[in-house]
Backbone as CSV, one residue per row, in Angstrom:
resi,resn,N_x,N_y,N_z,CA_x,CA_y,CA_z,C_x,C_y,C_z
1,UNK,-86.528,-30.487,-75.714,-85.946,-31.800,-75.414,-84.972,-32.206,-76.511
2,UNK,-83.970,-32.915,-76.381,-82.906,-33.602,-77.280,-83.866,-34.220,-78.270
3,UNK,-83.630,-34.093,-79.607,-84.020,-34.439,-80.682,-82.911,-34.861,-81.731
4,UNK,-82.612,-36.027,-82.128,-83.616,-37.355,-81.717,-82.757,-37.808,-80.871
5,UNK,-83.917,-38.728,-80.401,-82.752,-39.339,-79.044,-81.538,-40.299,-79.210
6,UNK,-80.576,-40.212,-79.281,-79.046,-41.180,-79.675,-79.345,-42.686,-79.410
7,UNK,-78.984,-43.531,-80.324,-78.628,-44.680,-79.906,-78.090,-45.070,-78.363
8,UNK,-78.968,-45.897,-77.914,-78.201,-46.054,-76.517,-78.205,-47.339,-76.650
9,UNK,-78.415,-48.614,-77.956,-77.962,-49.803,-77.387,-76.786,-50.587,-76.849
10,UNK,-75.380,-49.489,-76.894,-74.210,-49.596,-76.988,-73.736,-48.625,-76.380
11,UNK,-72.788,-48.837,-75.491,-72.030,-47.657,-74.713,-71.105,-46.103,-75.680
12,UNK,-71.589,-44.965,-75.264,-70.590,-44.052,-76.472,-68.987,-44.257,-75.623
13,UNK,-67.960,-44.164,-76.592,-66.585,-44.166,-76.312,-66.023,-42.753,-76.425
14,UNK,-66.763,-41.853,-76.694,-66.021,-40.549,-77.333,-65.667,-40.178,-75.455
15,UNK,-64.811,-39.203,-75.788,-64.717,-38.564,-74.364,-65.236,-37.072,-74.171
16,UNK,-65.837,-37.351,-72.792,-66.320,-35.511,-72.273,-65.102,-34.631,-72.103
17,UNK,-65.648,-33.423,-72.017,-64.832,-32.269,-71.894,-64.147,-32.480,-70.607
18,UNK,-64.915,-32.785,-69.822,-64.081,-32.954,-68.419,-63.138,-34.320,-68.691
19,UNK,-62.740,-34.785,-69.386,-61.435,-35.606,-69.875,-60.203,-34.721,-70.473
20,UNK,-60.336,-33.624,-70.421,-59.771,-32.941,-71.139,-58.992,-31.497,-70.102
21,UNK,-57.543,-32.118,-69.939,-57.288,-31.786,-68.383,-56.487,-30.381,-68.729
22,UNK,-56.114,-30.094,-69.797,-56.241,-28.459,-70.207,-57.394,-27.555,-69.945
23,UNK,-58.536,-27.830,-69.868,-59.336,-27.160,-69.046,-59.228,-26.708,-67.307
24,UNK,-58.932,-25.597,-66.887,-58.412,-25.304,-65.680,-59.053,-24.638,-65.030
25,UNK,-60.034,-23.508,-66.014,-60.607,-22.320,-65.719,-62.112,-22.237,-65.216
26,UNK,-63.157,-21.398,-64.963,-64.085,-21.560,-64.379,-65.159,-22.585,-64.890
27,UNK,-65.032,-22.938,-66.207,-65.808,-24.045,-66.547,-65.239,-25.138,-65.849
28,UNK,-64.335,-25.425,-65.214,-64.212,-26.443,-64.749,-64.892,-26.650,-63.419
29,UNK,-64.314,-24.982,-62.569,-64.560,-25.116,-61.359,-66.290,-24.938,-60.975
30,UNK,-67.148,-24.450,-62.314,-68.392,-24.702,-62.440,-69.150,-26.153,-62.638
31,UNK,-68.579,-26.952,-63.435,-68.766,-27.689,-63.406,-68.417,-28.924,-62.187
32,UNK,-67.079,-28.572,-61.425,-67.018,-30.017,-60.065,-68.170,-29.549,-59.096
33,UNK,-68.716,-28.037,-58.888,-70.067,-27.811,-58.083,-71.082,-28.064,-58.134
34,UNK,-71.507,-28.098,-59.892,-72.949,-28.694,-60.316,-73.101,-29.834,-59.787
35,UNK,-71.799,-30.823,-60.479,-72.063,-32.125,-59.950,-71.941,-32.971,-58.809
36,UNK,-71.793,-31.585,-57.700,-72.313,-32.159,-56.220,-73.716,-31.896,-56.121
37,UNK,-74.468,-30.902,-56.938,-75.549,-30.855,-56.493,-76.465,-32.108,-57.166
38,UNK,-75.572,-32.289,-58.131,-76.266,-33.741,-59.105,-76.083,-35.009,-58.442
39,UNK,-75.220,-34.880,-57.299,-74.855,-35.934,-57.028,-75.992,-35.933,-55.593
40,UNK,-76.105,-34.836,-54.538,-77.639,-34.919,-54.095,-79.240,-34.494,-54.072
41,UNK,-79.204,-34.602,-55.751,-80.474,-34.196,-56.109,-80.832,-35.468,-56.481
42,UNK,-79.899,-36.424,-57.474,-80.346,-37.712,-58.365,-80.169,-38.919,-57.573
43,UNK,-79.629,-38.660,-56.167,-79.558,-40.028,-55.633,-78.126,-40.936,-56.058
44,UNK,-76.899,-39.588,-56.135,-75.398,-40.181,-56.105,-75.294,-40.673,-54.330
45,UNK,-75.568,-40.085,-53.701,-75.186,-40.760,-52.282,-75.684,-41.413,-51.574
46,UNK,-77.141,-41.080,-51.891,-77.653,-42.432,-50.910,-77.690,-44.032,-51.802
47,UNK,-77.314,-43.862,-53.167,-76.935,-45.243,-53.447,-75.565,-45.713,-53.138
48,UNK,-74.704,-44.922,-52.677,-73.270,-45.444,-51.823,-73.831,-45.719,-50.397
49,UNK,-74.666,-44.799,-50.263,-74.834,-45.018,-48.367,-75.366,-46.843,-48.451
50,UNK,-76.450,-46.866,-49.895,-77.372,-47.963,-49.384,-76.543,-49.174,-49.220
51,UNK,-75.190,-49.382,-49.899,-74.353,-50.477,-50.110,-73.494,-50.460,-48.896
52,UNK,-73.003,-49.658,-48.390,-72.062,-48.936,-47.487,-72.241,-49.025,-45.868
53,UNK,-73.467,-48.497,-45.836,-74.352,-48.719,-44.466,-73.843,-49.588,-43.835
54,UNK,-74.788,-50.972,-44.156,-73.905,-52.303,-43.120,-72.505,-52.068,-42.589
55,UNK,-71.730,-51.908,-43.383,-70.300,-52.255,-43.073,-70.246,-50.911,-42.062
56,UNK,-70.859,-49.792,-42.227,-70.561,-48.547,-41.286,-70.998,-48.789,-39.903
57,UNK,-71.955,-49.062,-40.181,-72.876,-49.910,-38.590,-72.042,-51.066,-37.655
58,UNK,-71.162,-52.222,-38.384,-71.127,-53.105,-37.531,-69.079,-52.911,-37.798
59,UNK,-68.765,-51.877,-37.902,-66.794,-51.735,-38.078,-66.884,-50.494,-37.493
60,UNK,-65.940,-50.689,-36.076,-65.810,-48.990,-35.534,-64.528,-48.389,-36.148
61,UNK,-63.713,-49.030,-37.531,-62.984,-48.104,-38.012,-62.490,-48.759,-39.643
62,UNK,-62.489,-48.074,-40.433,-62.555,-48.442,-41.937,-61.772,-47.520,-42.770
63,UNK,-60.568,-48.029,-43.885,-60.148,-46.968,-44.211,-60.357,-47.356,-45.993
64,UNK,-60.807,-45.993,-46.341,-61.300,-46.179,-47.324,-60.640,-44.909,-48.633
65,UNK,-60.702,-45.737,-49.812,-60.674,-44.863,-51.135,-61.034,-44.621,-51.987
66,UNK,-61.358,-43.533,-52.085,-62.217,-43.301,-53.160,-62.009,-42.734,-55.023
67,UNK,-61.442,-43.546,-55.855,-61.042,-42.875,-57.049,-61.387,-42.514,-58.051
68,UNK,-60.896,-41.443,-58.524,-61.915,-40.634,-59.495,-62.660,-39.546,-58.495
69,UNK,-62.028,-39.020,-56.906,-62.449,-38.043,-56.659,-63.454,-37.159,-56.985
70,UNK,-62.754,-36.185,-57.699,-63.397,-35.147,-58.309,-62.819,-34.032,-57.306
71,UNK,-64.040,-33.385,-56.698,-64.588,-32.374,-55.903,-64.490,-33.018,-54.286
72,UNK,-64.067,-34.150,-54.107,-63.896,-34.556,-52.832,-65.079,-34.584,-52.052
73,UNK,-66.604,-33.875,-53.542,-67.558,-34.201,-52.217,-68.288,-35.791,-51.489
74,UNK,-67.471,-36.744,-52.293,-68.080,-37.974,-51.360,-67.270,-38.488,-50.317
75,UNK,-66.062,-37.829,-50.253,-64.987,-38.071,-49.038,-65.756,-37.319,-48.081
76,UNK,-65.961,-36.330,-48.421,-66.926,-35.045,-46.974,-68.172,-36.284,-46.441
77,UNK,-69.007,-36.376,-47.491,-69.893,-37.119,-47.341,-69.830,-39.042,-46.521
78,UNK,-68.616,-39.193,-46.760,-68.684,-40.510,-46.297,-67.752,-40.540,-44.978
79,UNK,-66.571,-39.951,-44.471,-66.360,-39.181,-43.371,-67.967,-38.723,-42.405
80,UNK,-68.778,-37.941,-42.680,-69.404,-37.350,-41.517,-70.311,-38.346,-41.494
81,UNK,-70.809,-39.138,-42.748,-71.859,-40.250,-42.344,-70.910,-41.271,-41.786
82,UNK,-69.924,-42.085,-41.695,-69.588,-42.656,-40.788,-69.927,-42.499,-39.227
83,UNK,-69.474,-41.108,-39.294,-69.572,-40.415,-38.048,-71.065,-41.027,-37.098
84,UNK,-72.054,-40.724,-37.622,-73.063,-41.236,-37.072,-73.424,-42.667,-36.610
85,UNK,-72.548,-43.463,-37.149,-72.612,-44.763,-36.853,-71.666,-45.292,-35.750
86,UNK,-71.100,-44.000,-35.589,-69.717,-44.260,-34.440,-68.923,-44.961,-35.306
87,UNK,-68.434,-45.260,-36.101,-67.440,-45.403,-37.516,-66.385,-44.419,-37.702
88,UNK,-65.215,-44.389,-37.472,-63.753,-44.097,-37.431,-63.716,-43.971,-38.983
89,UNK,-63.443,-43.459,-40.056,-62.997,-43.254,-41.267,-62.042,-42.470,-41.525
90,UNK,-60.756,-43.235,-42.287,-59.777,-42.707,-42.678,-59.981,-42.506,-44.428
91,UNK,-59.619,-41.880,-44.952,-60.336,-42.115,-46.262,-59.026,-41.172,-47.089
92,UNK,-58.604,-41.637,-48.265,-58.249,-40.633,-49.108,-58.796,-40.557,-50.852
93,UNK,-58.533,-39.964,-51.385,-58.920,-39.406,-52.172,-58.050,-39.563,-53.438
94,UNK,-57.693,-40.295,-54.858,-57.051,-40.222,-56.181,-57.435,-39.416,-57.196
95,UNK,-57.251,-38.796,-57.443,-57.535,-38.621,-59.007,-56.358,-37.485,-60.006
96,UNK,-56.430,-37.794,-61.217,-55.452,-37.671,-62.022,-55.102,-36.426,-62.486
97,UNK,-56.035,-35.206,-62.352,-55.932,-34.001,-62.845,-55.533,-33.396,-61.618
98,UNK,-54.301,-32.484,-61.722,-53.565,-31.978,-60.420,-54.563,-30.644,-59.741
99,UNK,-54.947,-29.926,-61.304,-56.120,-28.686,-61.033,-57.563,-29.157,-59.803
100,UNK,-58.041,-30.270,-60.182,-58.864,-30.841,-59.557,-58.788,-31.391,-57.961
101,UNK,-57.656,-31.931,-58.014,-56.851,-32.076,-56.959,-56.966,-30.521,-55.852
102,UNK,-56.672,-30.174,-56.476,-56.656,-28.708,-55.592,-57.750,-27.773,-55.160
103,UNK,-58.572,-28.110,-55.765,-60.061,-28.026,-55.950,-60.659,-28.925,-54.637
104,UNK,-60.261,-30.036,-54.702,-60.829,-30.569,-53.830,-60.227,-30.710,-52.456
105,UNK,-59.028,-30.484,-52.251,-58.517,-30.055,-51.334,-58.763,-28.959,-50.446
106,UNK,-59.376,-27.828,-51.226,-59.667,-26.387,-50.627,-60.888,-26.934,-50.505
107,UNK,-62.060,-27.805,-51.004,-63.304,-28.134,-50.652,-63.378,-28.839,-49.361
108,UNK,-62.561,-29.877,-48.877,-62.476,-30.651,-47.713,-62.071,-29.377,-46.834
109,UNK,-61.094,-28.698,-46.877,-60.702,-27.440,-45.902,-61.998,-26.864,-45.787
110,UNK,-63.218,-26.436,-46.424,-64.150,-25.501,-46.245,-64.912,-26.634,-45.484
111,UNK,-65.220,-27.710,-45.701,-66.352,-28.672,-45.634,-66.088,-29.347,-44.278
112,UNK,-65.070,-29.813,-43.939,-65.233,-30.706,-42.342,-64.376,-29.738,-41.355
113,UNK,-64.800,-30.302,-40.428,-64.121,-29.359,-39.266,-62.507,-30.120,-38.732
114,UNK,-62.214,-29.191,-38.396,-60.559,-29.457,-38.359,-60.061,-31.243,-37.750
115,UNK,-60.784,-31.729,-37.006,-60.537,-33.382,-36.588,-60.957,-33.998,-37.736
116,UNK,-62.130,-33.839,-38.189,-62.559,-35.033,-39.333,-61.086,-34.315,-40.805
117,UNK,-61.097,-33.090,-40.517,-59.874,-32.941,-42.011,-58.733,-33.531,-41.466
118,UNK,-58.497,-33.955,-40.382,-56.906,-34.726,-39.962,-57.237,-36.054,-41.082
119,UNK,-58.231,-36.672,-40.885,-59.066,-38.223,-41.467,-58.832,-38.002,-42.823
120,UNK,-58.757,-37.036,-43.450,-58.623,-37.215,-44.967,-58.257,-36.957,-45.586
121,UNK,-57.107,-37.336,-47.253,-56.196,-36.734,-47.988,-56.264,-36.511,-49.185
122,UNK,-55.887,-36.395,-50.389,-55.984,-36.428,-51.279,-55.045,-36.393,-52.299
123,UNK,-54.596,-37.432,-52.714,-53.697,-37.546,-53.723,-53.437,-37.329,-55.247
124,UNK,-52.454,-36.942,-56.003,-52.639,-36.769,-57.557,-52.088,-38.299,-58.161
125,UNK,-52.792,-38.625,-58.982,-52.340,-40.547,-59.744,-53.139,-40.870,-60.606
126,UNK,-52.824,-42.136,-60.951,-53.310,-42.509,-61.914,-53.889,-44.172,-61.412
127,UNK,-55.385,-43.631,-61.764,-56.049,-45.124,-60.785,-55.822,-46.689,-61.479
128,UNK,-55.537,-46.631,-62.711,-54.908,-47.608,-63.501,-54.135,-48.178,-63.037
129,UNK,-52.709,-47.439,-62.119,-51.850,-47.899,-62.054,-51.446,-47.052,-60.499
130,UNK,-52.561,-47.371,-59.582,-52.059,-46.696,-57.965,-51.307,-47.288,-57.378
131,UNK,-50.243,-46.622,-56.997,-49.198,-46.603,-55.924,-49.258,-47.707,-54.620
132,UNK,-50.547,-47.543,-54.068,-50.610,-47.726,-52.597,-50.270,-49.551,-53.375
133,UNK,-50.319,-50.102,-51.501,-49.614,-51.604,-51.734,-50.571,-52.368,-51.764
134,UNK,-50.853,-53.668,-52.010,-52.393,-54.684,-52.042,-52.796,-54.676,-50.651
135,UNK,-53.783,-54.335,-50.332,-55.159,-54.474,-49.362,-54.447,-53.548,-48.546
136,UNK,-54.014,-52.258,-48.843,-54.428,-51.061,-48.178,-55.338,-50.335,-47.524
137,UNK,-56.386,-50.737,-48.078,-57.790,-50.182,-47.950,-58.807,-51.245,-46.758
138,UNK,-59.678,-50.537,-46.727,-60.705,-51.783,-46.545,-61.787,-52.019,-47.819
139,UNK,-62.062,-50.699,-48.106,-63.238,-50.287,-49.221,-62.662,-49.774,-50.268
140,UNK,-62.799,-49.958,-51.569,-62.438,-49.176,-52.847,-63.700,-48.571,-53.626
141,UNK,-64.228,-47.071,-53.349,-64.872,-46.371,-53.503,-64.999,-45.933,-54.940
142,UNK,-65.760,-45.966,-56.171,-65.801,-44.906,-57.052,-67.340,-44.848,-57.432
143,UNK,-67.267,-43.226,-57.902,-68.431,-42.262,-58.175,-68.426,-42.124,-59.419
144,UNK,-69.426,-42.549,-60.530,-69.268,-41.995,-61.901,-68.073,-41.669,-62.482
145,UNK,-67.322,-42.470,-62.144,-65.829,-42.610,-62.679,-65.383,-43.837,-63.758
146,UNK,-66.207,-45.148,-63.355,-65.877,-46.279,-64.120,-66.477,-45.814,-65.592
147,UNK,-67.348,-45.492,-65.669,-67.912,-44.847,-67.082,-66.814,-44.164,-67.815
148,UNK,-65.643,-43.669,-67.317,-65.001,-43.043,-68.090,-63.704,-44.230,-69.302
149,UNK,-64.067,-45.100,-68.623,-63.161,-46.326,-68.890,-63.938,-47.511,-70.112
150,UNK,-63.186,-47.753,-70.868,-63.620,-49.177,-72.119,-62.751,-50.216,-71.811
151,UNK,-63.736,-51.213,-72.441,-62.699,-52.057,-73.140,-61.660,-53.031,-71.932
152,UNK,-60.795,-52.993,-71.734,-59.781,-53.931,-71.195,-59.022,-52.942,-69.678
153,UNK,-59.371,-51.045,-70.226,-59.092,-50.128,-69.112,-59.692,-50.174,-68.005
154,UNK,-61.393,-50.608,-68.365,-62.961,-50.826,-67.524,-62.128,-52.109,-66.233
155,UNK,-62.032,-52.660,-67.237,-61.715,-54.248,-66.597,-60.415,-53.909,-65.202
156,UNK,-59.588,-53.063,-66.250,-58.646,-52.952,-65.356,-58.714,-51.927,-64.079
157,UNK,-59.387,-51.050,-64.404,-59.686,-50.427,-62.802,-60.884,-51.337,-61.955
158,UNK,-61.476,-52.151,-62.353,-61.473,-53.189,-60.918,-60.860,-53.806,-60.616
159,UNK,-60.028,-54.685,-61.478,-58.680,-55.070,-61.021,-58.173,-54.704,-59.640
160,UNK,-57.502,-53.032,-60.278,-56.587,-52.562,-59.266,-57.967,-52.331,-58.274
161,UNK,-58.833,-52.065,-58.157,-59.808,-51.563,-57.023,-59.691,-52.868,-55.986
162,UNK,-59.674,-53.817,-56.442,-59.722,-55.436,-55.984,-58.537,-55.896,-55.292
163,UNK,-57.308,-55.468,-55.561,-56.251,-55.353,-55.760,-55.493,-54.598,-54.219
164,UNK,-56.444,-53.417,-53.959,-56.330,-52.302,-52.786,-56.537,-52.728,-51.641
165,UNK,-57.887,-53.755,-51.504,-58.682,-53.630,-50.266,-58.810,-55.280,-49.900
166,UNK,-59.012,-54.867,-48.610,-59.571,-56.458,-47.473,-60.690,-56.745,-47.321
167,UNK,-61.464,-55.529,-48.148,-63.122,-56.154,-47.747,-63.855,-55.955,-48.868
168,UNK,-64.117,-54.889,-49.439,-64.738,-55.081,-50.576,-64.275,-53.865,-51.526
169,UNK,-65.258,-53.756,-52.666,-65.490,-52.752,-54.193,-66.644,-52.166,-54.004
170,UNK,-66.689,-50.609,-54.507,-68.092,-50.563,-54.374,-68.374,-49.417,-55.838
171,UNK,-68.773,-49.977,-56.697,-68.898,-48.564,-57.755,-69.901,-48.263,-58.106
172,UNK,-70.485,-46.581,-57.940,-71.684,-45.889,-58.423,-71.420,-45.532,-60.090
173,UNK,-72.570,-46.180,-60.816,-72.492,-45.557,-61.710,-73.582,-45.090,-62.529
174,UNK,-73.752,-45.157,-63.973,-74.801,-44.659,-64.323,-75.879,-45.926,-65.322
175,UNK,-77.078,-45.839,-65.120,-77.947,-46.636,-66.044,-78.311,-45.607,-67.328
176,UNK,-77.569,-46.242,-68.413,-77.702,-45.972,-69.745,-78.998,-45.999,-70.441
177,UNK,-80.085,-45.452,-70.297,-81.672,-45.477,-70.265,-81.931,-44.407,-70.567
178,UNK,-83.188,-43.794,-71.752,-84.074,-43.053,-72.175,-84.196,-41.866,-71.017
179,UNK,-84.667,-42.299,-70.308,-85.000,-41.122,-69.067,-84.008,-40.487,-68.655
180,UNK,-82.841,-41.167,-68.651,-82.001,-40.930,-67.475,-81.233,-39.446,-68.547
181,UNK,-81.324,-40.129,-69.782,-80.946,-39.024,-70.972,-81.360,-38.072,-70.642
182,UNK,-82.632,-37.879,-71.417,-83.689,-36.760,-71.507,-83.588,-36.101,-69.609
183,UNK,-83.514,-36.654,-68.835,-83.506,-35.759,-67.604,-82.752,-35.088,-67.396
184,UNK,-81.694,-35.717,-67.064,-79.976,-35.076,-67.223,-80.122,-33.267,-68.306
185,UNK,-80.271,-33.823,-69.279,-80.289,-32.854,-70.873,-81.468,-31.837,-70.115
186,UNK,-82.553,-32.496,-69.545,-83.338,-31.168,-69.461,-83.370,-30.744,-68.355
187,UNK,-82.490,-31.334,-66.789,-82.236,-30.406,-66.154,-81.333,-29.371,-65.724
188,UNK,-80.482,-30.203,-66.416,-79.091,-29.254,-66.830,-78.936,-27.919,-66.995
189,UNK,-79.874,-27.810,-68.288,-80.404,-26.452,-68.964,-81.316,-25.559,-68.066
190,UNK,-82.187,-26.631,-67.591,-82.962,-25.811,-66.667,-82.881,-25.073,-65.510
191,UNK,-81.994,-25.657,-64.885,-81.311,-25.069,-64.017,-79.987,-24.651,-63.672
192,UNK,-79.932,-23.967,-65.127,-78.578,-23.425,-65.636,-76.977,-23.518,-65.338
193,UNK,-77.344,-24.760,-65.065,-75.893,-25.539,-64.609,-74.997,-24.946,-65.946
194,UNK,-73.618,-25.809,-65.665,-72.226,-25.253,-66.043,-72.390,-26.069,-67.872
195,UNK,-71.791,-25.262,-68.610,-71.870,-25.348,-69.937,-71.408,-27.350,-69.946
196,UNK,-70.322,-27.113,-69.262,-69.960,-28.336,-69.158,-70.490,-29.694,-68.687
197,UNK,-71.318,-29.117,-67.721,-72.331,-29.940,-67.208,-73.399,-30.321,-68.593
198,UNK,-73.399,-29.241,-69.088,-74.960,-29.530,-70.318,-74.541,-30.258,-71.363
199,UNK,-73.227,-30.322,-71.995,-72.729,-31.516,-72.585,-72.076,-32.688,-71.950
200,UNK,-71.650,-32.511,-70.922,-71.125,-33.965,-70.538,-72.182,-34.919,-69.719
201,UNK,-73.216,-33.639,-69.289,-74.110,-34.987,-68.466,-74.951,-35.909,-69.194
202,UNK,-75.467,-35.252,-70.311,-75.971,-36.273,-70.918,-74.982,-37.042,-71.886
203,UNK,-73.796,-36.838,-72.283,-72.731,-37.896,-72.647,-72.069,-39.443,-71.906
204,UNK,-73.040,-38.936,-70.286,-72.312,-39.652,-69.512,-73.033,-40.681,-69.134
205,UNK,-74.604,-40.559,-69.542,-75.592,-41.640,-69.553,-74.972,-42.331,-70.509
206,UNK,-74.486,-41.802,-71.648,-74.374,-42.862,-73.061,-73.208,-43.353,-73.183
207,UNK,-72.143,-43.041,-71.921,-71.523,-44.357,-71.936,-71.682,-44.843,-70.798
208,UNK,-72.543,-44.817,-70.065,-73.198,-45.532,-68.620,-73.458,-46.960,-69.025
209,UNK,-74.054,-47.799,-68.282,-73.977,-48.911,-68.164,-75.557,-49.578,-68.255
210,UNK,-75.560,-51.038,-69.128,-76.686,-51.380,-68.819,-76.521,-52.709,-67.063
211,UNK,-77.220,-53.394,-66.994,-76.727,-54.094,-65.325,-75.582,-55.475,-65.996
212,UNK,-76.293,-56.113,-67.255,-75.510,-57.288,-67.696,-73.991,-56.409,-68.379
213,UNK,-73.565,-55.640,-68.353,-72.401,-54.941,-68.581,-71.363,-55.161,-67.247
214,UNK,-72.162,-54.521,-66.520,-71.336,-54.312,-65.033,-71.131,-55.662,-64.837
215,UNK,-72.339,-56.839,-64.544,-72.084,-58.229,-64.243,-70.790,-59.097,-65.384
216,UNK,-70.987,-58.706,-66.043,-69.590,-58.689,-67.207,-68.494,-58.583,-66.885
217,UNK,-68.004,-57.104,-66.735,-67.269,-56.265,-66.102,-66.262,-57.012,-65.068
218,UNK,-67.254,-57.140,-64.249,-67.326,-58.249,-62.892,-66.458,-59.143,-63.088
219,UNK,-67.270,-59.994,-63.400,-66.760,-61.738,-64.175,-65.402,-61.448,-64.513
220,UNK,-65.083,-60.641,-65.538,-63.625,-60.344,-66.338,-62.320,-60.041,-65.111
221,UNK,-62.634,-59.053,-64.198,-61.930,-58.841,-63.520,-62.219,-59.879,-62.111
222,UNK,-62.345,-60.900,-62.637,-62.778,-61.811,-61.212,-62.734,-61.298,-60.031
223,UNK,-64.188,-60.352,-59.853,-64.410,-59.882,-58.562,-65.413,-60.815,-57.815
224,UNK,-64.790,-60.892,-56.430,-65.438,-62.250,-55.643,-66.895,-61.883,-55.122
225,UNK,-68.184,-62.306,-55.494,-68.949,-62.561,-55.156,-70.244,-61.193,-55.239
226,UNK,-69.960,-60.798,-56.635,-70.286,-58.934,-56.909,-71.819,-59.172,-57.250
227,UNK,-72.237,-57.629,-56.382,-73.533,-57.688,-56.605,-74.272,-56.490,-57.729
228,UNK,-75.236,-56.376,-58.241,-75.210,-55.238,-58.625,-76.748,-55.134,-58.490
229,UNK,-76.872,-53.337,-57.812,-78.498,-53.443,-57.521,-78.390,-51.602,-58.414
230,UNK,-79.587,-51.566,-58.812,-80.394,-50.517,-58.964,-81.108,-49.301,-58.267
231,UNK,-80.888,-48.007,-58.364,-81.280,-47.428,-57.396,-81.304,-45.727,-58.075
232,UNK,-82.638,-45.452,-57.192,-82.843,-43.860,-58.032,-81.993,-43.607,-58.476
233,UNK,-81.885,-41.928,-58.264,-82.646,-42.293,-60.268,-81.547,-42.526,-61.098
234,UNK,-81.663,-43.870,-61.745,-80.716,-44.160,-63.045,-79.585,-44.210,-62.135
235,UNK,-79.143,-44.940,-60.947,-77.911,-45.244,-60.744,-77.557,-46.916,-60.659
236,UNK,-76.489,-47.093,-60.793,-76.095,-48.641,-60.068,-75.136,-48.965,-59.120
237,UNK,-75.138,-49.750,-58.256,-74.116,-49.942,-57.497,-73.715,-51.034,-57.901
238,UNK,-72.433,-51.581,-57.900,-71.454,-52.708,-58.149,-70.618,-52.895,-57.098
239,UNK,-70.752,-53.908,-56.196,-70.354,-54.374,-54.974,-69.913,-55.181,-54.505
240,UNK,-68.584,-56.078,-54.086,-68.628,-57.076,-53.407,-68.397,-56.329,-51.869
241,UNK,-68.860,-56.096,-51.260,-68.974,-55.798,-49.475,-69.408,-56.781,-49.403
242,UNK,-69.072,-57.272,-48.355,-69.869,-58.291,-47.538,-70.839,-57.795,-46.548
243,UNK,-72.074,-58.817,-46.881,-73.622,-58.126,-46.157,-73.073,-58.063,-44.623
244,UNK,-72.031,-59.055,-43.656,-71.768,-59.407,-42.330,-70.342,-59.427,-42.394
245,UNK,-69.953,-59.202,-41.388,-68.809,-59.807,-40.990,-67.664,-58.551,-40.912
């Protein structure tokens, strides 16, 4: 086990390797796979589904974005679960590393079948400062992405997330907690995930979030009416969706 365990009363600022967009090669492409499986082993998707749901159930069409991509696997994922609700999803995809980009592009080609890949795109940008025009969207989607952000940058990608859409924000991220450490660190290893995975996942608890952070967060970027709930393991959601309507 990690010995001793790091200060976690304070978010870390240093940056992971996967910030580091000279990396191109199989550690990378090892690492965007682990962390789909991290993302449905630890309960990355069904804490988007749990926020998400309503609005999928009672809108037969929603177009949504998701930034900070990655691996495109929550575009796959939120595409075919629409699907079940009889939910129309148009969805695309941001993120800033062009390598990754491409990565996830050939992942959506393997992953949905040729109608649901008409539904979805994926763009190269910079979520700081996205292109698209105000309330493009309906939903502004991100996955363990806000963690990568401090300071006045944090603030500012809800901003622009706020900025996109007609209905709501929705961000998964991480609870900065003892366990969530030590698990990460020891399953990493254990199940011989990507080098990259074994240092950045547990880097990524320690700049994760405690809940009065996010509600912070919130406040600063005057997001209307944000919720934030808790949910296996060690995740959070940050939300204004509306429960109706």
């Amino acid at each position: 086990m990690p010995s001793p365990l790091p200060d976690l009363s304070t978010r870390l600022e240093a940056e992971e390797w996967m910030d580091d967009f000279s990396i191109t090669d199989n550690r990378l492409t090892r690492t965007l796979q682990d962390l789909r499986w991290i993302n449905f082993l630890l309960g990355g998707y069904s804490a988007t589904a749990a926020a998400l749901d309503p609005m999928l159930r009672r809108r037969s069409r929603l177009r949504i974005i998701d930034l900070g991509c990655g691996l495109g696997d929550y575009l796959v994922y939120l595409v075919r679960r629409a699907v079940q609700f009889g939910c129309s999803v148009e969805a695309v995809g941001l993120d800033a590393n062009p390598t990754t980009v491409g990565h996830a592009r050939a992942h959506l080609d393997r992953h949905l079948s040729p109608r649901l890949r008409t539904r979805v795109s994926v763009d190269i940008g910079d979520a700081l400062a996205p292109s698209y025009e105000e309330g493009a969207f309906d939903v502004a989607h991100a996955a363990l992405f806000l963690h990568h952000f401090h300071g006045e940058d944090a603030v500012r990608l809800l901003t622009e997330m706020q900025r996109l859409v007609r209905s709501g924000v929705l961000v998964n991220d991480l609870h900065r907690h003892p366990l969530a450490y030590a698990g990460i660190w020891a399953l990493s290893r254990g199940l011989g995930m990507a080098r990259m995975v074994q240092h950045d996942g547990p880097m990524s608890v320690r700049r994760g979030f405690w809940r009065r952070e996010l509600e912070t967060l919130a406040e600063k970027a005057s997001l209307p009416s944000p919720s934030v709930r808790w949910h296996w393991a060690f995740r959070w959601t940050l939300s204004t969706i509306p429960r109706s309507g």
